[in-house]
N, C-alpha and C positions, 0 to 999 in steps of 0.2 A: 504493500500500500504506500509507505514511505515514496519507492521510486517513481512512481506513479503520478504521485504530488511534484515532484521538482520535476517532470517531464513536462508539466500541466505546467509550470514558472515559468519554465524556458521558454514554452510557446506564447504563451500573456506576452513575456517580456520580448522574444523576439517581433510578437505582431505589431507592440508598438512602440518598437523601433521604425519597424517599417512604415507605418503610418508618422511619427514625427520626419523619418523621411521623404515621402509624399508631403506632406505639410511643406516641409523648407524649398523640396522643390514648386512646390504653387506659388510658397511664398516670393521666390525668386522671381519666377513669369511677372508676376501681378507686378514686382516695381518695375522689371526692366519695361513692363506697358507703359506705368505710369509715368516711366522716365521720358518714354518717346512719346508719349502724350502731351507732356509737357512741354519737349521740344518743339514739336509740331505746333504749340499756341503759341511758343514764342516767337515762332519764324513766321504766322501768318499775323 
């Protein structure tokens, strides 16, 4: 039963790993948008 419980951590903790990295990469898109968003007002 014991191993069964830390197999069951690993996976919690590996899924969100994987979702905080989803997250940073969205987070990334969404400024580099609002970076060229940005630019694009400034130059019209």
């Amino acid at each position: 039963m014991g191993r069964s419980v830390f197999y069951l951590q690993d996976m919690v903790t590996s899924i969100t790993q994987a979702q905080i990295l989803i997250a940073l990469v969205v987070a990334a898109h969404a400024g580099v948008l609002a970076v060229r968003l940005c630019f694009s007002l400034y130059k019209a």
